[in-house]
N, C-alpha and C positions, 0 to 999 in steps of 0.2 A: 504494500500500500504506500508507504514511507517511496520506496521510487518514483511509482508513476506519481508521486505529487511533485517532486524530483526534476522526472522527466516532463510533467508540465509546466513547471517554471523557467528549467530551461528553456523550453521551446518559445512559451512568450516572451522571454528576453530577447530571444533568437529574434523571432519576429520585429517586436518592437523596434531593435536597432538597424531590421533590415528597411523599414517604415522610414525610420528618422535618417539615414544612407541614403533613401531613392528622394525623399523631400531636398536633401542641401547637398546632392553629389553634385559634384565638378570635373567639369571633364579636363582632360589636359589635349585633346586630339579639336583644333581650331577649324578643319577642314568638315569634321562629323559635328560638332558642337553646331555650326553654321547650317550646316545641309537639316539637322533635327529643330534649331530656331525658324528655321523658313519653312519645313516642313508644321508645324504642331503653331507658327504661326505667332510666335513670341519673339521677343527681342534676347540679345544676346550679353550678358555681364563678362568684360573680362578684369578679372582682377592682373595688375602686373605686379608682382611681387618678391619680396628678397623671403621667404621662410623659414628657412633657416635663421638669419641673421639680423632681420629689418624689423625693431621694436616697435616701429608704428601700424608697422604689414601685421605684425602678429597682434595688436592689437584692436585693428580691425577688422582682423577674423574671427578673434574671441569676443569684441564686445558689440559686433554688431551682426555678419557675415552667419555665424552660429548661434544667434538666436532667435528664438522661434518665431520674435513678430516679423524680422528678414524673411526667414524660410517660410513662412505664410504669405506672402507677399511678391515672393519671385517665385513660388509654385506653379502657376499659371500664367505668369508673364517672361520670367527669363530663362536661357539656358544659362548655368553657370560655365565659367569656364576661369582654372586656373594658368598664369603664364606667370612661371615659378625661372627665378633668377637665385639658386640655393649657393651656399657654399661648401657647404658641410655635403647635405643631403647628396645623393648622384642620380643624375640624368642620362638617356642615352644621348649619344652622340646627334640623333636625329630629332629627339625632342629638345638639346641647346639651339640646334641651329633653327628649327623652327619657332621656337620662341624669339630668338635672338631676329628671326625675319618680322615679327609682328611688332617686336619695340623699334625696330627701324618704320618699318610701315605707319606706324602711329605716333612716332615721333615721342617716345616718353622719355622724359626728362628725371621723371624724380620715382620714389615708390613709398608709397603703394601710389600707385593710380589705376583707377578705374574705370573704364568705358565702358557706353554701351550700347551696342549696333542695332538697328531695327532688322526686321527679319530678311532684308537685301541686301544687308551688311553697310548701312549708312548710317554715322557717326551721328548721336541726340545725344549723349551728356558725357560728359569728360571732368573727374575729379581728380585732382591732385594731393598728397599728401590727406594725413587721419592726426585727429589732437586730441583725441580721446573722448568727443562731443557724441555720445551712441545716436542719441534722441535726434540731436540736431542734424545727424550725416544722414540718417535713415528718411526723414522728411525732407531733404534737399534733394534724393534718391528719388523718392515719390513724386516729388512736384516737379522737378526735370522730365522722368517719364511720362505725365499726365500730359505734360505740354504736347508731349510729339505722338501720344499714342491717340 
C-alpha cells in the first residue's frame, strides 16, 4: 500500500514538472523556434544572455522570466527562445556560431537584452539591460506587445 502511495506521488511530481517545463521551455534552435512562432501564430522572445556569468541575465531569469505571472503571459503569445553567451557552461560549436550570427544580426550591445519578433520575424520591442524592477520590466513587456499585436 505504502508504495503505490509512493509511486503516486512520484508520478504527480513527475507530471507537474513536466507541466511547468512545456509552460516556460526555451528553445535554443532560432530557425525551429521561428518556423513554430509563425506556425501556432505568436511572437517570438529572444533573450541574449551571459548565464553562466551575467548577474543581471541571471537575475532576470529568476525574478521575472521564471515566474508564473511571465509564464502565464507568454503561454499563448511567445515562443521563448534562449541565445546563451556562457563561459563556464559548453556549447556546440554550431550553437556558438549560431548565436554569435543573431547578436550580429540584431546588433546587441549589452546583456541581457531582449527582443521580440512578430511571427515574420519583424522586430516590436527591444530591451536592454535588467535593474532588478520584476513588476516594472514585466509591464513595459506587456505594453510594448499590446502596441504591435
Amino acid at each position: 500500500m505504502k508504495l503505490k502511495i509512493l509511486a503516486g506521488i512520484v508520478f504527480a511530481l513527475l507530471m507537474a514538472s513536466q507541466v511547468s517545463a512545456a509552460e516556460g521551455e526555451w528553445l535554443t534552435d532560432f530557425a525551429k523556434a521561428q518556423a513554430q512562432a509563425k506556425k501556432e501564430g505568436k511572437m517570438a522572445l529572444l533573450e541574449f544572455t551571459g548565464s553562466d556569468w551575467c548577474a543581471p541575465c541571471k537575475a532576470l531569469h529568476k525574478q521575472v522570466f521564471s515566474r508564473k505571472e511571465f509564464l502565464e503571459f507568454a503561454k499563448d503569445r511567445l515562443v521563448l527562445v534562449e541565445v546563451d553567451f556562457p563561459i563556464r557552461k559548453k556549447l556546440s560549436e554550431e550553437q556558438k556560431k549560431a548565436n554569435k550570427a543573431l547578436e550580429e544580426k540584431y546588433k546587441i550591445q549589452g546583456f541581457p537584452t531582449v527582443i521580440v519578433l512578430d511571427k515574420d520575424g519583424k522586430l516590436v520591442f527591444e530591451q536592454v539591460g535588467y535593474r532588478g524592477d520584476a513588476k516594472g520590466y514585466l509591464e513595459k513587456l506587456k505594453q510594448g506587445l499590446s502596441k504591435k499585436s
